[in-house]
N, C-alpha and C positions, 0 to 999 in steps of 0.2 A: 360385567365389570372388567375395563382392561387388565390383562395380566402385568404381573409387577416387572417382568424384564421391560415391557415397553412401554410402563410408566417411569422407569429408570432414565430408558431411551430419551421421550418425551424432555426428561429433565434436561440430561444431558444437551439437548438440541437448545433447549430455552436458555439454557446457563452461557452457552455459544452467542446466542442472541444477545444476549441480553450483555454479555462481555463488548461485542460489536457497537451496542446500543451506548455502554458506557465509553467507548473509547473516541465516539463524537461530542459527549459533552466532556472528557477533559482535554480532547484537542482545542474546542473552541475556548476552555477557562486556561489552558496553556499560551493561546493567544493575550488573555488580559495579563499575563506574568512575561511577555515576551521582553522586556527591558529589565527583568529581575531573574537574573542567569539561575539564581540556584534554585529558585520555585519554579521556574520555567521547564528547566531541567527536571527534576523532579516530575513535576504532572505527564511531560514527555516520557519516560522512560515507564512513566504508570501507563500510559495509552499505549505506546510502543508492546508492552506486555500482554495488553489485551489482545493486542494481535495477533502475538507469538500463541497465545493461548486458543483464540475462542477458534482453529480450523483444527486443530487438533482434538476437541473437545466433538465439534459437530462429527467429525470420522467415527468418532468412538461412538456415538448415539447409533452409528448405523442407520443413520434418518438425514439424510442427505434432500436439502432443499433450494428450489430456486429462492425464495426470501432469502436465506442464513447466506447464500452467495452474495446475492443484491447487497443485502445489509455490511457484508465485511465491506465490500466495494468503496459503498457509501461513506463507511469509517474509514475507509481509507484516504478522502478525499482532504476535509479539514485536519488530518494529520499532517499532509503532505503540505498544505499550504503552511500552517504553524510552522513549517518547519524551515520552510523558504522566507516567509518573513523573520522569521530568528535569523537566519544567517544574511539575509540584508542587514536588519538591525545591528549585528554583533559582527559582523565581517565583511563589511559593505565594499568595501574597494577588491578581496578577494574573491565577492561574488562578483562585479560588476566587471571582471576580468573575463570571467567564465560566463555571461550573460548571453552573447550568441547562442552557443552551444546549446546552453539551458533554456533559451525561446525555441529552438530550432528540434530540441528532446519534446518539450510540450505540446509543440505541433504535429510533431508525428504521432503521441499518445492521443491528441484531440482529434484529428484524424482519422485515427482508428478506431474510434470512437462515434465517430458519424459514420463511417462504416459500418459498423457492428449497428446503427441505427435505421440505417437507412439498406442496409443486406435482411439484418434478421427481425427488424422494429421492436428493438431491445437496448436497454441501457446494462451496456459489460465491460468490465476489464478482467481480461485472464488472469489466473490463475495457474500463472507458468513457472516452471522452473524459475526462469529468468527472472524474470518481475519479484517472484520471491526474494532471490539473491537483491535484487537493487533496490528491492523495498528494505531489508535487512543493511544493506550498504549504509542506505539515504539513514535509518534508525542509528545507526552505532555513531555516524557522520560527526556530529555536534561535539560527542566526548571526547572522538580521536583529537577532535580543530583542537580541544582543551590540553589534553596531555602528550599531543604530539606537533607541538606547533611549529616545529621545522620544518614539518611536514604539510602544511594543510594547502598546499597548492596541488601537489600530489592526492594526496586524497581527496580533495575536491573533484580531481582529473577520472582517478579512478571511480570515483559514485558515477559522474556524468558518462561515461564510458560505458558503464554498464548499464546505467538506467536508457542509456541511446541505442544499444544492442538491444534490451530488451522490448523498446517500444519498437524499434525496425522489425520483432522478430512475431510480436501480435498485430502489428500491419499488415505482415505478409499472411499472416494466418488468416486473419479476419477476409481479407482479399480471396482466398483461396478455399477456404472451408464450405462444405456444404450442410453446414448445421452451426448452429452456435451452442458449444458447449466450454462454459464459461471456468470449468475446471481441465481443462486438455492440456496435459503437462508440457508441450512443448512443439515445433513444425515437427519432431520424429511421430509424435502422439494423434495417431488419426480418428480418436474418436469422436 
């Protein structure tokens, strides 16, 4: 019979999963509320939370897996879309200012992306400092537009900024690594 720390662990890892697992079904039910701000919001900031929660949960299990990476990844994808479509829908003229930029950020993410496919025959995006910070940007994005609306040209500028740093800064890695390890905190990070 397993011992009870690493049926703990076990949990811990699946609770991770399984946070991951939900943060794809309410980014895609964030999507049917995307014209009703405040439910939209809402389901957003539930997903958003999953996020923040399920890699701090898998560290704590001490059970570190290729899946529980894959899967955040994965959850990552339909959050980021819900969330470009919300600010089409609700801020169409101030995203379609910023629209180059934001084709030109995506490119470089998909990019590195077929690198990371076609180097290591692995579907990855890092788990970098960087990406962190612009993932956490892109999350808080929607509430600033709300109660900082002087600002939302600027803040706009600043997420794209940072999400274009960060995808330049997993290109170059992915380009230059000789392994894929999908948690390497950053170009300082050689492992």
């Amino acid at each position: 019979m397993p011992s009870n720390k690493k049926t703990k662990r076990q949990l811990l890892r699946n609770i991770a999963d399984g946070l991951s697992i939900s943060r794809i079904f309410l980014s895609l039910l964030a999507l049917a509320f995307v014209d009703r701000q405040p439910v939209f919001l809402i389901l957003f900031a539930l997903s958003g939370l999953t996020d923040l929660a399920d890699g701090p949960l898998a560290r704590l299990s001490h059970l570190p897996s290729e899946r529980g990476a894959l899967l955040d990844t994965l959850a990552d994808l339909p959050l980021t879309v819900a969330v470009l479509i919300y600010f089409i829908r609700s801020y169409g003229t101030l995203f379609y200012t910023f629209l180059p930029w934001i084709i030109m950020t995506v490119a470089i993410r998909i990019t590195a992306i077929i690198v990371t496919a076609y180097r290591f025959k692995a579907f990855a995006i890092l788990h970098t400092w960087l990406n962190k910070v612009s993932g956490l940007l892109l999350f808080l994005l929607p509430f600033g537009l709300i109660f900082m609306p002087l600002f939302q040209d600027k803040l706009l500028a600043i997420v794209i900024t940072m999400a274009s740093v960060s995808a330049l800064e997993e290109l170059g890695i992915e380009l230059t690594a000789q392994t894929l390890n999908r948690n390497r905190k950053g170009t300082w990070d050689r492992r």
